[in-house]
N, C-alpha and C positions, 0 to 999 in steps of 0.2 A: 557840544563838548569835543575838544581836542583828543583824537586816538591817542591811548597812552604809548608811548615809544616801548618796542618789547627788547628787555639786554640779553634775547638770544643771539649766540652768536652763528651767524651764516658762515658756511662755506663759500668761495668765491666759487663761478660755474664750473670752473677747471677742476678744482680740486675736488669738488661734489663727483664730479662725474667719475675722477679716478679711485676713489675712496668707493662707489659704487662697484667699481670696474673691480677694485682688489674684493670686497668682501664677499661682491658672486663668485670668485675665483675661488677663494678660502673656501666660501661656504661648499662651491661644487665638490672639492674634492674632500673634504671633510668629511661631508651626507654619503657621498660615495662609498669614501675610506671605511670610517667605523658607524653609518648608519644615520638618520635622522634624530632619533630620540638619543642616542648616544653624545652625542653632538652638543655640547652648550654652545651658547652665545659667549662666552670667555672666550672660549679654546677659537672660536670664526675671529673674534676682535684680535684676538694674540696674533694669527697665523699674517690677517689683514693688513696688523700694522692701524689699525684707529681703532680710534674714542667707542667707548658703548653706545653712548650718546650721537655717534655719527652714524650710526647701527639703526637707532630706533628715531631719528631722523627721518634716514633717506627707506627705511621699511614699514617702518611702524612697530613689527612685531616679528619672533620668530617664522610664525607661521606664512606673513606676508612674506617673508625671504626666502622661504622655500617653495613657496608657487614661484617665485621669480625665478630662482634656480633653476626648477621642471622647467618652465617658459623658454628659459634662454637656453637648456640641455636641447631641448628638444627640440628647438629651431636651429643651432649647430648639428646637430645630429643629422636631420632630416633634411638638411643642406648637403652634410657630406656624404650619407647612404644614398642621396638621391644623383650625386654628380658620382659616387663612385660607377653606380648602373649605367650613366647614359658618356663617363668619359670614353673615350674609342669609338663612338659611333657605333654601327652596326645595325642589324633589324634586331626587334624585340625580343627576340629569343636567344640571340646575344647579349642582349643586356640583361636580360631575367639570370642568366647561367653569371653574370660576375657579383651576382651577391652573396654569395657564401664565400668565394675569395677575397673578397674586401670583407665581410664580417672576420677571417680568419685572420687578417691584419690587424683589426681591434679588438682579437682577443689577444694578439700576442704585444702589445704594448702593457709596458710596465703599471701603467694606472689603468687598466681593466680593471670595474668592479663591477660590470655587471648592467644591466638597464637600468637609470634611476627611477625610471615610470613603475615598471616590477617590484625594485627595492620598496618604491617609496608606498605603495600598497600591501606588500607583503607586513610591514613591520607596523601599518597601522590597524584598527577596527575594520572590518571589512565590511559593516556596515557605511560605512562613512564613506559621503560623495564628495568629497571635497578633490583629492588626491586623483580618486578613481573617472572624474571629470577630465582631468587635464590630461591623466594618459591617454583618455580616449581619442580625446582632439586629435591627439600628436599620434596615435595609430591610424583613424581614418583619413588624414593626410597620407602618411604611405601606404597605405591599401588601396587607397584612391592611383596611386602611380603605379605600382604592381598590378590592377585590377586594366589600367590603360592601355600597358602593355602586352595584358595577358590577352587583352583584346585586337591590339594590333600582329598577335601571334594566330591568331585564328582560334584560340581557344572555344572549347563549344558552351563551357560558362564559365567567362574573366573573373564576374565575382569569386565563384567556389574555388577557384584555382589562387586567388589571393591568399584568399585567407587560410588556405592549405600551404601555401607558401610561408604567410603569417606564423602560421602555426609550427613549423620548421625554424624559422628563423627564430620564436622566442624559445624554443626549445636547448636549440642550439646556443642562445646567448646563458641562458641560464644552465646547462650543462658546463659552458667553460668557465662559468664564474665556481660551480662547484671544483671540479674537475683542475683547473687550473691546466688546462691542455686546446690549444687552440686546434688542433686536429679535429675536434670534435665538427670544426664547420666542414672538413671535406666529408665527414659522414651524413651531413645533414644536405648539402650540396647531391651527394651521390644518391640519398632518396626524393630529389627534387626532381633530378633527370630524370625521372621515371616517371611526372607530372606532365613532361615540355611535349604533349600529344594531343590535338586538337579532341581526342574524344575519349581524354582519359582523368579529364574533371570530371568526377560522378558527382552527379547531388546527392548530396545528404541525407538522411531521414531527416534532421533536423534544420530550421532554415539558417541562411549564412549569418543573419546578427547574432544569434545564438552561438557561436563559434567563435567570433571576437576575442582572443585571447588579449590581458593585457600585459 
């Protein structure tokens, strides 16, 4: 038997991709702006300029849209935190020292809202691994490069100096999202400097994956 002919109508490739392109856009800064659950899919199609139906297309569902969002946040993200650290050259300990002056630049940009990996945890079940999954990924990527450094520095354990690092840095993003004061990263910076000492990563009583902050 002959496949019935289906009268859905395709996007040509061009236009699929760009209609993709607008409603990660919309959707990023939407989820960011006033939240996930805040957020209908109207208000993502209005801002995007298409069809609902080119929505539930090229995602399927709300929820598949906002993994893809996390996805694509947090591969630009960890693109530019990671070139912020290593532009200028330097040894490791000058790179570890330009993170909180580049976080202090993206708090002071008009669309600061904050981490979406944090937001998007915070405002769900905290039971639920769906969310809490993807931010992990996208943290043990830069703790993996912090941890590298921290080792190319002499540090007497890179790990625990990470995630002490870690642990500054999500402090710091989530104090300026309250706050609305990007200053808050030269405070956070100033109790880092007091880290950058080959034998002043202490361990813990408890071990580093327990520390993971997301």
């Amino acid at each position: 038997m002959a496949k019935p002919v289906s009268k859905k109508k395709h996007l040509p490739a061009g236009d699929e991709e760009s209609a993709r392109g607008r409603l990660l856009n919309a959707a990023t800064h939407l989820f960011c702006k006033n939240g996930i659950n805040a957020t209908g899919i109207d208000a993502i199609i209005d801002e995007a300029g298409t069809a609902k139906t080119t929505l539930y297309k090229l995602f399927g569902s709300k929820t598949n849209l906002v993994n893809a969002v996390l996805e694509s946040e947090g591969k630009a993200w960890r693109e530019w935190f990671i070139g912020a650290m290593e532009d200028g050259g330097g040894d490791a300990q000058a790179k570890l020292t330009r993170i909180f002056p580049a976080l202090k630049r993206w708090f002071a940009e008009e669309r600061f809202y904050g981490c979406p990996f944090i937001n998007a945890v915070a405002e769900h079940d905290k039971h639920a691994k769906q969310f809490r999954a993807i931010a992990m990924r996208h943290k043990k990527v830069v703790l993996a490069h912090i941890e590298k450094l921290a080792g190319e520095m002499g540090a007497a354990e890179p790990q625990v100096l990470a995630h002490q690092l870690a642990l500054l840095i999500d402090g710091a993003i989530v104090a300026a999202m309250v706050s609305r004061d990007p200053s808050v990263a030269d405070t956070a910076g100033l109790a880092a400097s007091n880290l950058f000492g080959p034998a002043r990563a202490k361990k813990p009583k408890r071990s580093p994956a327990e520390l993971v902050a997301v």
